[in-house]
N, C-alpha and C positions, 0 to 999 in steps of 0.2 A: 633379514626381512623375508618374511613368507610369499611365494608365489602368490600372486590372485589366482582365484577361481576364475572360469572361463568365462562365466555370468555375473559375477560381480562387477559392481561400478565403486569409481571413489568415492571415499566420504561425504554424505550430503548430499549427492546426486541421485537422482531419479528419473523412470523413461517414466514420458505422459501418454497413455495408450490410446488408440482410436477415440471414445467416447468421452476419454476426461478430457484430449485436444480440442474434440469438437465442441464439447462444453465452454472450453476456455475461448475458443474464437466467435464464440458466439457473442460473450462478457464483451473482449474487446469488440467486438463490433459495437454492439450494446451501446460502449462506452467514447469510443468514436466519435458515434452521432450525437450525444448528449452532451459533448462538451465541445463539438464546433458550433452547436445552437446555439452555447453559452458564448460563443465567441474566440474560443482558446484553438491556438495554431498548434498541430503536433511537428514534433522535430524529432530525430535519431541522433543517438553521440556512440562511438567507437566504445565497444568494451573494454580496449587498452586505451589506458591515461596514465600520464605520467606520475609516479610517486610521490615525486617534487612539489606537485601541484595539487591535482586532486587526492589523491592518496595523504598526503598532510591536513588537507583543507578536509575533507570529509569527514572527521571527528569519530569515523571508526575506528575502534580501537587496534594499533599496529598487527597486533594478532590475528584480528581476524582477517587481515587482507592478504587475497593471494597475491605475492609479490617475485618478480622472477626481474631477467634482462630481457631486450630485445636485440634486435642481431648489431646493435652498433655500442650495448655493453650500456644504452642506460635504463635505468631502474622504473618498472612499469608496475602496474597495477590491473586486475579485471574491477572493473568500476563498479564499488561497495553501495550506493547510493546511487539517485540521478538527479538532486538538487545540488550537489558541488558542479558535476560535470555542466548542469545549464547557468548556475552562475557563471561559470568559466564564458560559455557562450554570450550571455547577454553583458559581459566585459567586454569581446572581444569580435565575434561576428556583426553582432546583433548593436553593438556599440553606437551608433549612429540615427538607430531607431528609435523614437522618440516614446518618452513614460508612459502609464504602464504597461508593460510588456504582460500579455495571456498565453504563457504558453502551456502544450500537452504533450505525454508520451508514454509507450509503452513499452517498457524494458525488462531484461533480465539483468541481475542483480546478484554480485557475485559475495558470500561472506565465509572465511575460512569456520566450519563449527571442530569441536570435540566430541570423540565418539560417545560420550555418555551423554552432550547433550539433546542427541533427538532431532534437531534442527536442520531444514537444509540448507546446504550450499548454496546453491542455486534457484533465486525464485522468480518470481514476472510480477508487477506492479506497475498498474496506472496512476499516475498522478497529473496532475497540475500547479502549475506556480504562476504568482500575483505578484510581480516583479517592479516596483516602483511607485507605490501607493503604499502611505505610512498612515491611513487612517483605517479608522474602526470598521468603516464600510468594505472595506476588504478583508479583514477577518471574516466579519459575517460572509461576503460571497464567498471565498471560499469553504467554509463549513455548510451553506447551504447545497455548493453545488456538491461537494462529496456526499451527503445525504439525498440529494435528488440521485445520483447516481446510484448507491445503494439501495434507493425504492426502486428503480427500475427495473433490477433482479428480481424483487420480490420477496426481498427479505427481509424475516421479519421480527418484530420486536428489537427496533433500531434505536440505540442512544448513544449518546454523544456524551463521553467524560471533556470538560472544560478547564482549563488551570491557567495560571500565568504564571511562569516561569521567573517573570522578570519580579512578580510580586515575593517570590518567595526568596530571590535574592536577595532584595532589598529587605525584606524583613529577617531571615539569619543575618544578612549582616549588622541590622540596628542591635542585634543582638549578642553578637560575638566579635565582632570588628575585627575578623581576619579573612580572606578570600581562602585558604584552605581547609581551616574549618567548615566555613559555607560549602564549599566543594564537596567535600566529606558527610556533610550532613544530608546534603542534594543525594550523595550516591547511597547513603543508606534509605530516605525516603523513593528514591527510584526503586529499588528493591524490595517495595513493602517493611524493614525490616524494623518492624516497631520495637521489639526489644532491643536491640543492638544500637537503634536511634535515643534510647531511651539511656542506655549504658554509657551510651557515647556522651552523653550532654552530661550526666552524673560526674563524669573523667575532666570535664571541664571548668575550668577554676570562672564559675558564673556566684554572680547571686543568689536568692529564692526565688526572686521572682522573674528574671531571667529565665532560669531552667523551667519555670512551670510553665511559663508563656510558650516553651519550645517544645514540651511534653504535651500541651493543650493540643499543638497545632497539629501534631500526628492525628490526638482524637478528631478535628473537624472531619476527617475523610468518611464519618460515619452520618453527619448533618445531612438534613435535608437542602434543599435550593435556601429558601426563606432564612433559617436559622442561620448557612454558612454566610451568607451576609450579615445578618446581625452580627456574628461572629467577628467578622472579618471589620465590620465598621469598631469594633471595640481593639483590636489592634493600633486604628489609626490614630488612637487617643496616646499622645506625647510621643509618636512615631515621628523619622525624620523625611524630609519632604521627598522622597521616591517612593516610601510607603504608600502617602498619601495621593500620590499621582496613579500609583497603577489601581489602586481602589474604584478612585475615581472612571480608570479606563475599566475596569470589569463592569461597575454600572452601567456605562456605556453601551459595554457589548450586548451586557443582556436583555437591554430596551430594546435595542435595532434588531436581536433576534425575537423577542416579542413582536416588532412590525413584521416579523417575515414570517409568523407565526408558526416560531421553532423551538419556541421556549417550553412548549410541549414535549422534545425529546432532548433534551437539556440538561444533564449531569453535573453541576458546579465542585468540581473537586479540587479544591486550591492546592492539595497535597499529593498534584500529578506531575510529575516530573521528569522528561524524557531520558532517554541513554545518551542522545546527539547533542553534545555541548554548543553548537553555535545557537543555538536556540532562544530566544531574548524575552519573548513576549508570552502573547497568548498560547497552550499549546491543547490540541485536542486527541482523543480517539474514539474513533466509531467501532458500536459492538450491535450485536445483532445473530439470530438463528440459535439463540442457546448457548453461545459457545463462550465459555470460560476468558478468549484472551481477545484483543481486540483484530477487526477484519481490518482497519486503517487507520492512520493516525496523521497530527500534520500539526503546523503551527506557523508563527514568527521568528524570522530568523534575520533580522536589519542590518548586524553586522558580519556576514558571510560575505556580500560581493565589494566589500574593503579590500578583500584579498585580494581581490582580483583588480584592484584599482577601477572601480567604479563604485563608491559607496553610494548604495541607496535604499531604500525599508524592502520588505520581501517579506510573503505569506503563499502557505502551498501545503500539499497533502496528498500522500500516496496508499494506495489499496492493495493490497496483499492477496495477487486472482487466488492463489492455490491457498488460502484461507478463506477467503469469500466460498470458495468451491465447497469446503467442509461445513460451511455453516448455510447453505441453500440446496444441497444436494438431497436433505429428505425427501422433496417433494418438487420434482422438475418444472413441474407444470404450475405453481405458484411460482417461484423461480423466475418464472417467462424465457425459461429454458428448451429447445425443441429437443425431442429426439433425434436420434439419427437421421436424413432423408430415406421418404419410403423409395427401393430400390427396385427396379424390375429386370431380370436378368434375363439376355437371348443367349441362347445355347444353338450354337449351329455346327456344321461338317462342310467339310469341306465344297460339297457342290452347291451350298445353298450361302457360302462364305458372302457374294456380292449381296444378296439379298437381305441377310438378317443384320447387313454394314449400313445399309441404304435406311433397313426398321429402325435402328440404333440412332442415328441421326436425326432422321423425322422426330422421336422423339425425346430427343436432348434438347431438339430446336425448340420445342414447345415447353422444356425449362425443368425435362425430369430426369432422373437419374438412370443411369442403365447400366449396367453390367455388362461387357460384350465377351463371350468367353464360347472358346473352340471345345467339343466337345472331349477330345482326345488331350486336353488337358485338364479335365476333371479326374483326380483319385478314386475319389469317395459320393455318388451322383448324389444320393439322399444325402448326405451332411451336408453337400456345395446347394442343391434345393432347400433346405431347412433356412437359410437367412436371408431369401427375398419372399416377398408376400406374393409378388404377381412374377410368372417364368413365361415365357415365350420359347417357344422351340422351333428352329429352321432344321428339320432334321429328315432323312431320306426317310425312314421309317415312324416317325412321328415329328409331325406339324401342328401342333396343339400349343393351345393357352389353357396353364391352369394358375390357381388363384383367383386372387379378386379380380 
């Protein structure tokens, strides 16, 4: 194993430097205040959790979790998600507090990547989760409130892919009536991977019309809103009755997103299908600013807090900041992004030390920024002048404001 370089960091890690920080606290403030309006409580969980527990239950795959001991030899994890770790919570803290639970947070988020794939380690995501409400009215809130949150940056050309998970279950398996198959088939449509989905059903001792039905349903992901329904109502013709209920729940959803008047940014893609196996129901992601992959994503996950011995429904959705950041950073000021604060620097010497302490404070107090800096610790005077607009000088030979 080769030494590291004395500037390199491990895989997948990255520094966030002054202005992208600033950026990103801004987001979360942002986001903050937009989701205590909504009502949603934020809470922190430890970035070590147990193996055993969340580390099983998280549906990341073993690989990618950084896994080590702690000092008493058992097996930890840096927590891969942050909906296991609050299920965990709303089993066991929170256990006592009565249905449904709104809760927020903002975490980083730890995933072992491979050096060809690009990826980081280490990211920060906001989300929320809708913990103990098993109707359609809480999908919709939750997809509404991730989409209000997303206008509030300013970003733009926002939509929302739609799927149900639990429909596409049930209908592979009217299909093939094996749950590994079904598995297999999920993980080739999670991957885009329409020949391979296509080979794969050929390899399968189906009927004709079996395999064309399963061949069709890759093409729906090119349908419009209108058509994937008609589509999808011709499915439920001699389909067995879990077909026929989740149909049923998609019409559902899309009405009440019509009253919320969201069916304007509304992507009906039945052929969306996450990486996170507990995932039951409806699943979404939000795209937006040009960019190729989704800024957040989120869904129904009913049978997660079984594990935890509190079964109850569950809906929620997390935003990806250092994605958000790539896809709003054109243009900061649509964004609703600030720059930096304007700074104003006093430069003083030693005799005039009490005086330019006293200017400095007077005008913090009034809620602005100030740079307080001894002259005799300036290198380079013009480079250290070049990054405030407005300079104040306490100085024996020069007492001057220049700037604005």
């Amino acid at each position: 194993m080769t030494q590291p370089y004395m500037f390199e960091k491990p895989l997948g890690l990255r520094d966030l430097l002054p202005p992208a920080q600033r950026a990103t606290a801004q987001l979360e403030d942002l986001f903050h205040n937009e989701l205590n309006r909504w009502g949603y409580d934020f809470l922190r969980t430890p970035a070590l959790e147990f193996a055993e527990t969340i580390g099983r239950a998280s549906a990341i795959e073993d690989g990618q979790l950084f896994k080590f001991f702690d000092a008493e030899g058992h097996p930890v994890v840096l927590r891969p998600d942050m909906t296991t770790p609050i299920a965990r919570i709303a089993a066991s803290s929170l256990r006592g507090q009565p249905l449904p639970l709104r809760l927020a947070y903002t975490a980083n988020l730890y995933r072992s990547q491979k050096r060809e794939g690009g990826h980081p380690s280490e990211f920060e995501q906001t989300g929320a989760e809708l913990i103990g409400d098993g109707t359609p009215y809480a999908d919709v809130e939750v997809i509404s409130l991730m989409i209000s949150l997303l206008e509030k940056t300013g970003l733009e050309s926002i939509r929302v892919a739609v799927g149900h998970v639990g429909f596409v279950n049930a209908f592979f398996y009217d299909m093939v009536k094996d749950k590994e198959t079904v598995r297999r088939l999920r993980h080739l449509l999670y991957n885009k991977n329409d020949v391979g989905f296509r080979e794969y059903v050929a390899s399968l001792n189906l009927s004709e019309a079996a395999a064309g039905k399963l061949n069709r349903f890759v093409d729906s992901r090119r349908l419009d809103n209108a058509a994937t329904l008609d589509y999808l109502k011709t499915l439920t013709s001699g389909a067995a009755m879990p077909v026929h209920s989740y149909y049923q729940n998609i019409l559902e959803l899309l009405d009440l997103l019509k009253i919320d008047r969201l069916d304007g940014k509304i992507d009906l893609d039945i052929t969306l299908v996450p990486h996170l196996s507990y995932y039951t129901g409806f699943v979404f992601q939000g795209f937006g600013g040009g960019l190729g992959f989704p800024v957040a994503s989120g869904g129904r996950y009913d049978d997660l807090l079984a594990q935890f011995n509190r079964p109850c429904p569950a809906t929620g959705f997390g935003i990806r900041l250092d994605r958000l950041m790539s896809a709003v950073k054109t243009d900061d000021r649509k964004a609703g992004l600030r720059k930096g604060p304007r700074k104003l620097a006093v430069i003083y010497d030693h005799e005039h030390a009490e005086e330019a302490l006293r200017f400095a404070n007077q005008v913090r107090d009034a809620g602005k920024t100030v740079v307080l800096q001894h002259s005799g610790g300036i290198d380079d005077p013009d480079a250290f002048a070049g990054q405030f607009t407005t300079i104040r000088r306490f100085l024996t030979q020069e007492r001057t404001e220049t700037g604005e």
